[in-house]
Backbone as numpy.savetxt, mean C-alpha at the origin, in Angstrom:
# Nx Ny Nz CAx CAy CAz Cx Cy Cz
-7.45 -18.10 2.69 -7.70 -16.96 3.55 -9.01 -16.30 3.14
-9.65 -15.80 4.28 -11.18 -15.19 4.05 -10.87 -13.22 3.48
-11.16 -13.15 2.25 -10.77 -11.80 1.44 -11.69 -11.01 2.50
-12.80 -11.29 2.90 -14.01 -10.49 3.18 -13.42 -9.56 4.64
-12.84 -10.40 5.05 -12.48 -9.50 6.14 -11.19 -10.10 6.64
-10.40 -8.57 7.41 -8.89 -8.88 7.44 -8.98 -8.82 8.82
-8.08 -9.21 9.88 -7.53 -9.31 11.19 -6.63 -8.11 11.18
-6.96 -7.11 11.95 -5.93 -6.17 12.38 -4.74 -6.57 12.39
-4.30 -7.24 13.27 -2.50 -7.92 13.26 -2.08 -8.57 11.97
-2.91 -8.74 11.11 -2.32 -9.19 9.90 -1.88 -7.94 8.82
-2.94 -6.72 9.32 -2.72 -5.51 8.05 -1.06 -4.78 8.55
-2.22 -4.75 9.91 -0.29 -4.25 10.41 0.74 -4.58 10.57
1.00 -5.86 10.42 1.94 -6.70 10.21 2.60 -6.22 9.17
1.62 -6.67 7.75 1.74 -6.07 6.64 2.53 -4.29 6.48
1.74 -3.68 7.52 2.36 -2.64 7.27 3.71 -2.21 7.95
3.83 -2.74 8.98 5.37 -3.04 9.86 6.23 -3.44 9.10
6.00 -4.48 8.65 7.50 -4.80 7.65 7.73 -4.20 6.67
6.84 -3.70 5.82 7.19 -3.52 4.81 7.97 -2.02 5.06
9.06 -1.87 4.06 9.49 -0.84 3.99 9.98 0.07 2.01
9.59 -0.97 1.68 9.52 -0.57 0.45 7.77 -1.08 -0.59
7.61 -0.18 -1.40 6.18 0.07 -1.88 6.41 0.33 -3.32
5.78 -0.58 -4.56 5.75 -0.28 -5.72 4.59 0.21 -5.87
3.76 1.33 -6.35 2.48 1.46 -6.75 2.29 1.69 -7.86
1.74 0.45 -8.50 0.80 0.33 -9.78 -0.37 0.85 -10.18
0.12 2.53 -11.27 -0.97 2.87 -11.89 -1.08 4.41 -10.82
0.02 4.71 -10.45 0.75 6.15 -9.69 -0.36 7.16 -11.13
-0.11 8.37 -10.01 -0.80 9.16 -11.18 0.29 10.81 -10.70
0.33 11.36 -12.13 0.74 12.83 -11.73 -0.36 13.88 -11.33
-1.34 13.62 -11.60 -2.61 14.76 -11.12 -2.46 14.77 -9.56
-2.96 15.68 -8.85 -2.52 16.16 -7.73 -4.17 15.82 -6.98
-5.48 15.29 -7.89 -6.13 14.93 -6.84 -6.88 13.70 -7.08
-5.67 12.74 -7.70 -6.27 11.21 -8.08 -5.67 10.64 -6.57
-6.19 9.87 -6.47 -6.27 8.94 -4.55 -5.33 8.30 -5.14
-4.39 8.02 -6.03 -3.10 6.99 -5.77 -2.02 8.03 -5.85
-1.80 9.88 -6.16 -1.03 10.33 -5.58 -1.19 10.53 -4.28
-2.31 11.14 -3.36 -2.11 10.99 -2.46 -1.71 9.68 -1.76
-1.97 8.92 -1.92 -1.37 7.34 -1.31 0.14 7.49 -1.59
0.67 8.00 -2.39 2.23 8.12 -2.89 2.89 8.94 -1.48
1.92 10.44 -1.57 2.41 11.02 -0.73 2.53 10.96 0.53
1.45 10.13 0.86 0.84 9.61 2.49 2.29 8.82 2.74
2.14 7.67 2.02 3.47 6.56 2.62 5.03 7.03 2.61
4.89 8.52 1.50 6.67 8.66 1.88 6.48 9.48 2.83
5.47 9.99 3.63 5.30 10.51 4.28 5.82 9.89 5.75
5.41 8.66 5.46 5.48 7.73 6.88 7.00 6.88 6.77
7.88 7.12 5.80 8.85 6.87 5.97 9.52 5.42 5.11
8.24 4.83 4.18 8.25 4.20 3.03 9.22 4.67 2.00
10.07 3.44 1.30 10.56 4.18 0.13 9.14 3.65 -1.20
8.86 4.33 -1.81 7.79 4.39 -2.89 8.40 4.35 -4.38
8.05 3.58 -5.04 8.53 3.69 -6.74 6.92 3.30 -6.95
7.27 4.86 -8.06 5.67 4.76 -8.34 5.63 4.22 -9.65
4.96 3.50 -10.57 4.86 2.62 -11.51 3.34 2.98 -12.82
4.11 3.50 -13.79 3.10 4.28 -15.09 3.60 3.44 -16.06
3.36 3.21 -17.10 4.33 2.85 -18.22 3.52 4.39 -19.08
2.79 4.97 -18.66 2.54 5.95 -19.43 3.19 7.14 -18.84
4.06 6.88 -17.71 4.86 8.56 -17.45 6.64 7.86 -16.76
6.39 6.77 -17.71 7.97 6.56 -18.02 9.06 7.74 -17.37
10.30 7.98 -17.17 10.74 8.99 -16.56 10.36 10.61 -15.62
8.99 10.52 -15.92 8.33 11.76 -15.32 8.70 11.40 -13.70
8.30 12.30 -12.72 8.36 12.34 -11.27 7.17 12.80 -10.47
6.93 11.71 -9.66 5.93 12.33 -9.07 6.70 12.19 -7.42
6.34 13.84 -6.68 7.00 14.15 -6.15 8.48 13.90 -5.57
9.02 14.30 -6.81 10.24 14.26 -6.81 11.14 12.43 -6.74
9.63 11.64 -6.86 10.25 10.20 -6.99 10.15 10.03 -8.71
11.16 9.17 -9.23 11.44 8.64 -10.47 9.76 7.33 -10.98
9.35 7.62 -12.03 8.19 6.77 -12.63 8.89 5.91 -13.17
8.60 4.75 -12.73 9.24 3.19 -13.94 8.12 2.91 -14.69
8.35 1.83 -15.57 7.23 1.87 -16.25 6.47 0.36 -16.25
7.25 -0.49 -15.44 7.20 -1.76 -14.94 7.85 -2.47 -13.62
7.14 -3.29 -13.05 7.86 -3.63 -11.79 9.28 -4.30 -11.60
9.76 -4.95 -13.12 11.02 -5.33 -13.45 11.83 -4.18 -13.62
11.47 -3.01 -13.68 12.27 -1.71 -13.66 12.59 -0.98 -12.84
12.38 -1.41 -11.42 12.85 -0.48 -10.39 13.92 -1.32 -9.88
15.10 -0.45 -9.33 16.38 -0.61 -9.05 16.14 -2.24 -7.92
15.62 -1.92 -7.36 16.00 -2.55 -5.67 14.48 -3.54 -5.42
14.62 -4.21 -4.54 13.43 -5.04 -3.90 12.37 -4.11 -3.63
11.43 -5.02 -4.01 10.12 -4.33 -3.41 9.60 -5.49 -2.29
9.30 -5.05 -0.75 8.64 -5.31 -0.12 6.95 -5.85 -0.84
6.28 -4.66 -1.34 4.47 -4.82 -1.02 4.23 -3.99 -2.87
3.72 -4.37 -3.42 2.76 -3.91 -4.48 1.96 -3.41 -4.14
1.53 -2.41 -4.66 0.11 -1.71 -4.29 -0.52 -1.67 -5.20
-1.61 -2.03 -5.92 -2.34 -1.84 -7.00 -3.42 -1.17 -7.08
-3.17 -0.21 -8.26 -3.99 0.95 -8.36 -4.54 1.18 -9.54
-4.43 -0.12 -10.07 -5.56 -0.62 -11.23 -7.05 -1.80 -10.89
-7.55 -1.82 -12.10 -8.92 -2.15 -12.49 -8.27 -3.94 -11.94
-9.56 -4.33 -11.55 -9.60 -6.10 -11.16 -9.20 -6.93 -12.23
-9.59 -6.58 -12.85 -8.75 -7.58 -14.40 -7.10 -7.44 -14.71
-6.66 -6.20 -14.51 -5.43 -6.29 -14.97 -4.61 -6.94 -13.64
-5.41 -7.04 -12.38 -4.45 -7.49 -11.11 -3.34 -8.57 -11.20
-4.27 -9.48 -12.05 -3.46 -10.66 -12.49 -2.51 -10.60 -12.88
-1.96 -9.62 -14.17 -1.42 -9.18 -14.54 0.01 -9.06 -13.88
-0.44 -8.33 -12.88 0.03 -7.37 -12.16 0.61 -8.58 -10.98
-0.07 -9.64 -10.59 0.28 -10.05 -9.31 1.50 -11.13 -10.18
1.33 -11.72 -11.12 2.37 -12.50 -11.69 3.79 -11.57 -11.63
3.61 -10.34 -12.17 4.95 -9.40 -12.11 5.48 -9.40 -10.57
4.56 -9.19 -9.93 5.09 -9.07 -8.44 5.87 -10.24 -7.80
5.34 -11.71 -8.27 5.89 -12.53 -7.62 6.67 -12.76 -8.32
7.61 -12.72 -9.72 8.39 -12.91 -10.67 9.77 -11.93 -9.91
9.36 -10.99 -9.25 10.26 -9.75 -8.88 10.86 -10.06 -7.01
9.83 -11.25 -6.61 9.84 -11.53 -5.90 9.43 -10.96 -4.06
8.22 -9.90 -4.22 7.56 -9.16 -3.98 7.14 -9.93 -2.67
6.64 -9.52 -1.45 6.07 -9.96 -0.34 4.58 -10.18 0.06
4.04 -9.16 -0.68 2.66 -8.69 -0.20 2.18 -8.10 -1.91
1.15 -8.29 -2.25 0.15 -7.96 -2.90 -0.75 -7.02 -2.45
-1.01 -6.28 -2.54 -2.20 -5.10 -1.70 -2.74 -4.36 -3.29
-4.44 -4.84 -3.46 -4.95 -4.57 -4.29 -5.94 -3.61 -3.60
-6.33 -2.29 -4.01 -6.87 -1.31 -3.40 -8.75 -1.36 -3.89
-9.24 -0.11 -2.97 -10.53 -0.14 -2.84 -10.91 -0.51 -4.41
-12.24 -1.41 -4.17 -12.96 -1.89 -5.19 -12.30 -2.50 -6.50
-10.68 -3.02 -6.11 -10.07 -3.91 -6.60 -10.06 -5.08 -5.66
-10.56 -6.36 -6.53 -10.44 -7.64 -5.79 -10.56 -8.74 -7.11
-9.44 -9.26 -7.15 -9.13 -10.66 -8.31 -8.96 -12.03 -7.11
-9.89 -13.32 -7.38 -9.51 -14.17 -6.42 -8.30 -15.29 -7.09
-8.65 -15.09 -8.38 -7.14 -15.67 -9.31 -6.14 -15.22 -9.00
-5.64 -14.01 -9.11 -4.76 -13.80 -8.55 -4.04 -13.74 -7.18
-5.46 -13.58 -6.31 -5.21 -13.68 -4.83 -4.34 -15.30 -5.04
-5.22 -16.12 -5.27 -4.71 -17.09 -5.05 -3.33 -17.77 -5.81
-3.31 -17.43 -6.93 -1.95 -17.56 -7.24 -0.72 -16.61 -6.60
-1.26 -15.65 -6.03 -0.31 -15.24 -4.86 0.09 -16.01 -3.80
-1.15 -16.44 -2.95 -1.00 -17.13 -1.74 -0.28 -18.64 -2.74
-0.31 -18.99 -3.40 0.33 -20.53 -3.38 2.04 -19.65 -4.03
2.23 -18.55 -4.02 3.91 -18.04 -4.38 4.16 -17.97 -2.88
3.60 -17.95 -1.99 4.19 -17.66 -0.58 4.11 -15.98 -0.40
2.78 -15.30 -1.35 3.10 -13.84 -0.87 1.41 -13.94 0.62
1.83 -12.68 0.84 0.51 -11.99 1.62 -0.08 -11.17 0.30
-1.57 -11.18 0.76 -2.66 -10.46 0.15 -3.91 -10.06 1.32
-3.96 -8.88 0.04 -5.21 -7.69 0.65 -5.72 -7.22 0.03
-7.02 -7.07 -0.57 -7.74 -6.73 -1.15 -9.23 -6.04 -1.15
-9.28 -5.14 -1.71 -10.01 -4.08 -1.76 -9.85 -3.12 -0.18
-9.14 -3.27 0.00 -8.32 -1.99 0.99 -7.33 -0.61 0.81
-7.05 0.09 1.20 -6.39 1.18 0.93 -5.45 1.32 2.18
-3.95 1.26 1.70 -2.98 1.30 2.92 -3.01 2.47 3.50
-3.22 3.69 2.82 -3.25 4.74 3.40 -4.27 4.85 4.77
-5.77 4.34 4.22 -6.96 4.34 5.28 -6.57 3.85 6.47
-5.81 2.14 6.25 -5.71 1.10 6.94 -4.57 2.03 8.41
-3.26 2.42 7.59 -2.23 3.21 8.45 -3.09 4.02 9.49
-3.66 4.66 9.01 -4.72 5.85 9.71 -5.63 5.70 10.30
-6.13 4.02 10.41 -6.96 3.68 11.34 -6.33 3.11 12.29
-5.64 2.53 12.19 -4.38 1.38 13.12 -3.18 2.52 14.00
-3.19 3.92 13.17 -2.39 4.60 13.75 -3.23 5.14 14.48
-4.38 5.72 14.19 -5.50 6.61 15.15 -5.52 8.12 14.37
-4.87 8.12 13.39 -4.63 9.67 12.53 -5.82 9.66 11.77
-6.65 8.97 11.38 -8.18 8.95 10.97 -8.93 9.77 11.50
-9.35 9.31 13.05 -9.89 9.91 14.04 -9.40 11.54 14.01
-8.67 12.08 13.42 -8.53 14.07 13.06 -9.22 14.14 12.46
-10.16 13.23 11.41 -10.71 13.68 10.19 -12.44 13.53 11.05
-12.63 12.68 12.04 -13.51 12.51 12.49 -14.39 11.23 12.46
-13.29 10.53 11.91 -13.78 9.14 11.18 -13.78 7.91 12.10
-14.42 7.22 12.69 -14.93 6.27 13.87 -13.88 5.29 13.16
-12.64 5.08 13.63 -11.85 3.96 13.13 -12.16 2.64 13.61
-12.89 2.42 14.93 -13.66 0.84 14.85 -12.50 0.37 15.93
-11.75 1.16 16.23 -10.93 0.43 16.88 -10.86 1.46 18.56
-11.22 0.51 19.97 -11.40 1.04 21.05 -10.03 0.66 21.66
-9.60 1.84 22.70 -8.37 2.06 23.14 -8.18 3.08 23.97
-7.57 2.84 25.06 -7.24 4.11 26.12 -5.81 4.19 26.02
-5.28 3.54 25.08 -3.58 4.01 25.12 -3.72 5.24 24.05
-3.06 5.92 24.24 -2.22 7.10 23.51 -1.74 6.70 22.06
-1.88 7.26 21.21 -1.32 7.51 19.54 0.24 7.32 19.73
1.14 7.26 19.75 2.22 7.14 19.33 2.62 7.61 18.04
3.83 9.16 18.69 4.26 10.27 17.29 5.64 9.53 17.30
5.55 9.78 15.42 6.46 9.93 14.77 7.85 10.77 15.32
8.39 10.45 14.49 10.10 11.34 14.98 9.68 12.95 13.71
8.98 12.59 12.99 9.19 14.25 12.67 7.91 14.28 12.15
7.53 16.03 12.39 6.51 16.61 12.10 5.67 16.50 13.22
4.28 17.30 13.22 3.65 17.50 14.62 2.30 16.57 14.62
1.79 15.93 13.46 0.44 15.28 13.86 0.81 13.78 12.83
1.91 13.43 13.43 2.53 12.06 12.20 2.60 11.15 13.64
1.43 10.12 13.48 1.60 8.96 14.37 2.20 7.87 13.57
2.38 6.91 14.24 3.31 6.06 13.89 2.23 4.33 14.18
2.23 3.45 13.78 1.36 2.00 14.25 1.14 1.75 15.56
0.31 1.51 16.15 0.57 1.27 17.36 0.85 -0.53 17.56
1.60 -0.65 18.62 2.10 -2.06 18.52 0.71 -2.81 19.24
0.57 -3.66 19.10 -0.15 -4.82 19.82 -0.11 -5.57 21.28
């Protein structure tokens, strides 16, 4: 698969199914970009286990910190990685060991070792993207911020079931 650039129907795909989200390298500070990413996706109706081994039992918003991906209760759909390109590897072996779907390595993270020992486990990968951005361009909730999402359309946003400016994917 070509890393350099993704096919819309493949991110959202990605983001349609998935319904559960481990994120690797969660933070408790209130203005590091992987809490907001925490908060964005339980926002949208994701269950999230956020993943520290340095805040072991702590909570970030009100979700439980594991300290490894073998430590959260239940399946994970999608990894999110919110570490440095070297440790991805790391990181993508745990995922497919746990038996994980999707790999999603975030902005200015990209390992092709690991990409690829993903793709030959049978997962999906994404790299150097941000699910949060991706949701918000594909949903059209970008475009509040003023941000040219690249994507042309005369259909309507499609809202969420709760809250007043929560769109939802638009289908294809």
């Amino acid at each position: 698969m070509n890393h350099d650039a993704y096919d819309e129907d493949y991110i959202r795909s990605i983001l349609t199914s998935a319904k559960t989200v481990a994120l690797v390298g969660a933070s408790t500070n209130v203005v590091r970009p992987s809490y907001f990413v925490v908060k964005y996706l339980k926002s949208k109706g994701y269950t999230v286990y956020p993943v520290n081994p340095g805040l072991v039992g702590q909570a970030i918003l009100g979700l439980k910190v594991y300290g490894s991906l073998k430590d959260i209760p239940g399946p994970v759909d999608m990894v999110d990685v919110f570490r440095n390109s070297e440790a991805a590897l790391g990181i993508t072996k745990e995922a497919i060991e746990i038996g994980a779907k999707v790999v999603w390595m975030q902005l200015t993270v990209r390992n092709d070792e690991a990409a690829a020992l993903a793709e030959a486990a049978g997962l999906k990968v994404v790299m150097n993207r941000c699910p949060k951005i991706e949701y918000g361009r594909l949903s059209g909730e970008i475009g509040w911020a003023g941000v040219n999402s690249g994507t042309i359309s005369s259909a309507r946003g499609q809202l969420g079931a709760v809250g007043l400016q929560n769109r939802i994917l638009r289908k294809t």
